[in-house]
C-alpha positions in Angstrom: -0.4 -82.3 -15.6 0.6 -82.6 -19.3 3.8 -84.0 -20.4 5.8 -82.1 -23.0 8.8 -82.6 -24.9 11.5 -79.8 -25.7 10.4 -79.7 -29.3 6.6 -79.3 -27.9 7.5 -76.7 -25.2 8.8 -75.0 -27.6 6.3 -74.8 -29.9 4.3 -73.9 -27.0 6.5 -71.0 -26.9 6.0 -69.7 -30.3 2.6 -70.4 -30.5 2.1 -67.8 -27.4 4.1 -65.4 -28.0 2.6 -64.9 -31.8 -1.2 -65.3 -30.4 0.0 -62.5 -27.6 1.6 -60.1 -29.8 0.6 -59.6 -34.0 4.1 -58.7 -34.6 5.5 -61.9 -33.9 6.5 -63.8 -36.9 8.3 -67.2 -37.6 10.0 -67.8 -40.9 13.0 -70.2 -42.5 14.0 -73.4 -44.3 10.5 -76.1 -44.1 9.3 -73.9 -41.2 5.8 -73.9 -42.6 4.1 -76.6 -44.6 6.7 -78.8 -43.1 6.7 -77.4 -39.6 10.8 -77.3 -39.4 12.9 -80.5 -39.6 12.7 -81.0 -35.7 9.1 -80.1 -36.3 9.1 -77.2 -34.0 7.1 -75.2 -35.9 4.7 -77.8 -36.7 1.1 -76.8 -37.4 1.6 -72.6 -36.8 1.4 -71.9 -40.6 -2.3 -73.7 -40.4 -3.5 -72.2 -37.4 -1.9 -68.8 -37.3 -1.7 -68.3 -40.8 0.6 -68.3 -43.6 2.0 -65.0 -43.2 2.8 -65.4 -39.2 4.9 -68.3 -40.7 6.5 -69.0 -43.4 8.7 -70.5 -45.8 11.8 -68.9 -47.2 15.2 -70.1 -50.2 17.7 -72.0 -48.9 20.0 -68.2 -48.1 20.6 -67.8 -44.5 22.4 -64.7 -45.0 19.0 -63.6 -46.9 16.7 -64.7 -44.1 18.8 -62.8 -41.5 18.9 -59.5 -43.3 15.2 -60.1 -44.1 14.7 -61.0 -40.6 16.9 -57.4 -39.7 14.8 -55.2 -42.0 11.5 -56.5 -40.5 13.0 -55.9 -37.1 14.1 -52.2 -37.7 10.1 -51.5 -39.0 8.6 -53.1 -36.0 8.0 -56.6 -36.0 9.5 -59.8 -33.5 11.1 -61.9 -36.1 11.5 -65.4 -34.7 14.0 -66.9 -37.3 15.0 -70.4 -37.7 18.6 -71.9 -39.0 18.0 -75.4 -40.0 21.2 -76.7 -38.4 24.3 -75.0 -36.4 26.6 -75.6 -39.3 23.9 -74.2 -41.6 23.8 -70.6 -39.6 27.7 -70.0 -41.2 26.6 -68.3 -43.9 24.3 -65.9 -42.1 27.3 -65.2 -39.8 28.6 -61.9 -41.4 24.9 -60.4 -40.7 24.9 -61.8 -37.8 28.0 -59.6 -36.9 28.2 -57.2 -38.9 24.2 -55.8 -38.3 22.3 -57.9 -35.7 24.9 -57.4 -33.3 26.0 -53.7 -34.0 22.7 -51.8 -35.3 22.1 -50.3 -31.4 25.2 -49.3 -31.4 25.3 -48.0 -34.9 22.3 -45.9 -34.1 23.6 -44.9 -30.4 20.7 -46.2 -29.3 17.9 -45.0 -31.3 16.9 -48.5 -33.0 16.6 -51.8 -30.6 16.5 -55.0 -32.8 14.1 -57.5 -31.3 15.4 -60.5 -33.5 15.5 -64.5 -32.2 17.7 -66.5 -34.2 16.5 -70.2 -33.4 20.0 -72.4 -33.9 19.3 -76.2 -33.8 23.0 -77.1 -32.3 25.6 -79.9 -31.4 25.7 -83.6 -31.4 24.5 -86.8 -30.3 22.0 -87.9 -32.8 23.8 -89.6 -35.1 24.2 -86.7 -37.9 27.4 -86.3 -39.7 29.5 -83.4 -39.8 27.5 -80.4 -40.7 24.5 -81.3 -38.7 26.7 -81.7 -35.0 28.5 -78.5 -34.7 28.5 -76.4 -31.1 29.0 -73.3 -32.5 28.3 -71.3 -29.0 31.7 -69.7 -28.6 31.3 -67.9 -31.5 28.3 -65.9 -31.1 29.1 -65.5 -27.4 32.2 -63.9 -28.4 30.5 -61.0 -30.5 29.4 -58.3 -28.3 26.0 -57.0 -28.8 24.3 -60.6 -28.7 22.4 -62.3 -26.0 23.0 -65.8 -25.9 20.7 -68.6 -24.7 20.8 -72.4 -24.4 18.0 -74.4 -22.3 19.1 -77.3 -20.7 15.6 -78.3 -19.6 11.7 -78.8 -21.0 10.7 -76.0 -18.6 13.2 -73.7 -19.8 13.0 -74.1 -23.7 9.5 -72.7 -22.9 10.3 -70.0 -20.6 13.6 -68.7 -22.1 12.2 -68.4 -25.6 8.8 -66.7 -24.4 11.8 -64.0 -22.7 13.5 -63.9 -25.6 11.0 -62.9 -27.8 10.2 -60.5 -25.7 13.4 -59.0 -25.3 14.1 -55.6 -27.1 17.8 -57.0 -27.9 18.9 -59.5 -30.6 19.0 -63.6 -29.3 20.7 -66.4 -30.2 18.8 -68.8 -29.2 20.6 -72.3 -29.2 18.6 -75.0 -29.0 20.5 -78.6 -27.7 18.6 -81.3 -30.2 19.6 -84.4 -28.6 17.3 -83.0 -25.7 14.3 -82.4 -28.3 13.2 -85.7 -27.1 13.2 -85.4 -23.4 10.6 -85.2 -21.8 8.7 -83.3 -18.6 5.3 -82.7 -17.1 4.6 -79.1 -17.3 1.9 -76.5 -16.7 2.9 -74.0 -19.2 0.7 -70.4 -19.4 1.3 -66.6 -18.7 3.3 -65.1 -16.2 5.9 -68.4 -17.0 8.6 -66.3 -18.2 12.4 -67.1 -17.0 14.1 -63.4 -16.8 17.4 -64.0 -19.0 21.0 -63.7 -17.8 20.3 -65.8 -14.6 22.2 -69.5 -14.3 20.0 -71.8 -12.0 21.1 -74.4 -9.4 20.3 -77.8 -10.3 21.2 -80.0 -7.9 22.7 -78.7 -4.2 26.0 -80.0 -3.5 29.3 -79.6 -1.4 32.5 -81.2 -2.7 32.6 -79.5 -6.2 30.3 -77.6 -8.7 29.8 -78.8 -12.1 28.9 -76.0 -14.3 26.7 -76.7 -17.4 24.4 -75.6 -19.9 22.6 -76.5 -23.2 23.3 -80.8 -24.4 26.0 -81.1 -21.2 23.4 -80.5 -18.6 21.7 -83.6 -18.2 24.8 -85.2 -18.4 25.6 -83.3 -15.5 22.7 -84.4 -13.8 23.8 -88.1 -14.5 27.6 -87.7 -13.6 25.4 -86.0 -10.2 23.5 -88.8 -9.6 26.5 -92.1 -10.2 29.2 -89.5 -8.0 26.5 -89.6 -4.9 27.1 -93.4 -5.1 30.5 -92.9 -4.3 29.8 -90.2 -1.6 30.5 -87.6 -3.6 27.7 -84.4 -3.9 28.2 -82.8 -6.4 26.1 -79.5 -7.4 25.2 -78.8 -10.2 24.8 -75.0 -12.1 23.6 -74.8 -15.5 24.4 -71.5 -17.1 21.5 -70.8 -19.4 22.3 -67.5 -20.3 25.8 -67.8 -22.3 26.1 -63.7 -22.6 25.7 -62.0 -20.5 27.1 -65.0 -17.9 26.0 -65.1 -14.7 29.1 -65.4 -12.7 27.8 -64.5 -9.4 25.7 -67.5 -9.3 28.2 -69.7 -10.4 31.0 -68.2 -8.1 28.4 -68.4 -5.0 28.5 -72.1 -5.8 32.6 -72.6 -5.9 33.6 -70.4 -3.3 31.1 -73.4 -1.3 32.4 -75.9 -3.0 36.3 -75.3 -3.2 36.5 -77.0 -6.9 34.8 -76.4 -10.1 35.0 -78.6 -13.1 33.4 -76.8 -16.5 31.9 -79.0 -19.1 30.9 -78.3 -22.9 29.9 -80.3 -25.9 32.0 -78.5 -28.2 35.8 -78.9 -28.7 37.8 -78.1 -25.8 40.2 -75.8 -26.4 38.8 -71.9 -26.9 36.2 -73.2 -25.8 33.1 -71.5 -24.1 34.1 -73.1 -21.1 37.7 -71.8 -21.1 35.9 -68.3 -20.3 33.9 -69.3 -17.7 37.2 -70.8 -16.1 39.0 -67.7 -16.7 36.4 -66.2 -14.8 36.1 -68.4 -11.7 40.0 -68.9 -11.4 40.0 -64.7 -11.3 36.9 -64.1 -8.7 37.3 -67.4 -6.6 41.2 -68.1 -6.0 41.2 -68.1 -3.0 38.7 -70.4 -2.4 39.4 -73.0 -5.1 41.2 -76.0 -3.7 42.6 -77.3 -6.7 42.6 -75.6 -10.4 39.1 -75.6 -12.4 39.3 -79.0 -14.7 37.2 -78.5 -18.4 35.7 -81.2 -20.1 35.0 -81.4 -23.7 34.5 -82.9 -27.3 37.9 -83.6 -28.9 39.6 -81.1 -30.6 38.6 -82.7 -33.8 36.0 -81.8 -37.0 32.8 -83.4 -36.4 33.4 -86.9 -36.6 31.0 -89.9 -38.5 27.9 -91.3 -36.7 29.8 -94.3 -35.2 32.3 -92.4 -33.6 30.7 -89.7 -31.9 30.3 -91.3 -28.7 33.8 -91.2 -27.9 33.8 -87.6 -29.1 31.4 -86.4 -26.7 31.7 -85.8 -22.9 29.5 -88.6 -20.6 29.3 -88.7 -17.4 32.4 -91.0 -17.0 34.6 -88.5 -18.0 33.0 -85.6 -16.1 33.4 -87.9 -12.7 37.3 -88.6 -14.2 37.6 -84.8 -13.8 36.4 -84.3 -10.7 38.2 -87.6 -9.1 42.0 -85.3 -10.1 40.5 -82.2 -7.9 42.8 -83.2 -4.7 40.0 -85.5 -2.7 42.1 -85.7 0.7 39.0 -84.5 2.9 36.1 -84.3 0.2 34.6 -87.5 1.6 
């Protein structure tokens, strides 16, 4: 079985979904010649031709409403901002238009747009190339939201995402481009959105994930168990819409939840999904839902970062304060 990276698999991804469907088209900062800084695009100008993928000026607002127009006459624009802190300026199309045209139109024009955000830390990038930006677009109705935690997923959830007749942010976690799976990746692979999966079974607490925090999940998982702790593990994938019924199933087994984000901690992404738990599970919760998070800081230098970011130390610090009197 082949082995593929994230970058790869999703390459894979566009790669498919342009041979499958003419209307398809990939376009932004070095995405051609180059094949994109994370080199995600690489080798899809050659092959597919120059105008499936392209290069566009350094305007993110102008690629968006580009990306909008081509979207209204019938194409698939795949578009890609070069880094989260990059996207900023794009951000008033973003909500303004990508997020309200069905509306706008009560219905009478679908926008199938994927904007492609490179996003948060942990490769040694200073400060405009480490932002976790998630909460924001999650916050603006209208907008499906997407983050893979996993090889197989940055395949499946972009081929779904393409295909879906509503605009994505897709949020790709670059400090996973690297990791690696063996995969057997072809039709009928697709990953429905809007589903959060179960990672690893567990019964004293659920540790809900997604994007960068979920393999760090899956290590805070693996040293707990040496303490006798099992801990199961829920990685979100879909952002909005959320799927709380999943991760609710898992708490209400559980009786404690712990919520963990790359980005800053507070209005955080992950303060919703507590919301939401504390709401639908309070009965079953045997000690309040703990958040872990990045500092509440700008983006801080290279050297620093790794005491800016949550590890799996800190996520088992969490869960050791959720009231362990019979959890072993």
């Amino acid at each position: 079985m082949p082995t593929y990276t994230m970058a790869q698999a999703l390459n894979r991804a566009l790669r498919d979904a342009m041979e499958a469907d003419q209307k398809v088209v990939v376009f932004g900062e070095d995405v051609g010649a180059l094949g994109g800084v994370f080199r995600v695009t690489d080798g899809l100008a050659a092959s597919l031709g120059e105008d499936r993928c392209f290069d566009t000026p350094l305007a993110e607002a102008g690629i968006v409403g580009f990306a909008v127009g081509m979207a209204m006459r019938g194409f698939r624009p795949v578009v890609e901002m070069q880094f989260d802190a990059f996207a900023y300026p794009a951000f008033e199309q973003v909500t303004s238009h990508v997020a309200k045209l069905r509306n706008r139109t009560a219905g009478a024009l679908s926008l199938p747009l994927v904007i492609r955000i490179p996003y948060g830390g942990g490769i040694g990038a200073v400060e405009h190339h480490g932002d976790s930006s998630e909460a924001y677009y999650a916050h603006t109705p209208g907008l499906r939201v997407v983050t893979p935690g996993t090889v197989a997923d940055a395949y499946s959830l972009l081929r779904a995402s393409i295909e879906c007749p509503d605009p994505v942010v897709f949020l790709e976690p670059k400090r996973r481009y690297w990791a690696r799976a063996e995969l057997e990746l072809g039709p009928g692979q697709g990953e429905p959105l809007g589903r959060a999966a179960i990672r690893r079974p567990g019964r004293h607490a659920t540790v809900i994930a997604y994007g960068p925090m979920v393999a760090t999940a899956m290590e805070a998982a693996e040293a707990g168990a040496e303490d006798g702790w099992e801990l199961e593990v829920v990685d979100l994938r879909s952002l909005s819409p959320l799927d709380i019924e999943t991760v609710c199933a898992s708490v209400r087994r559980t009786g404690r939840a712990v919520v963990v984000q790359e980005a800053p901690t507070f209005c955080g992404y992950g303060a919703e999904v507590a919301a939401q738990v504390a709401e639908s599970c309070f009965h079953y919760l045997e000690a309040p839902v703990a958040r872990v998070g990045g500092l509440d800081i700008p983006y801080p230098p290279p050297a620093l970062e790794h005491h800016h970011l949550p590890d799996a130390d800190r996520i088992l610090d969490a869960v050791a304060g959720l009231q362990w009197e019979d959890a072993r």
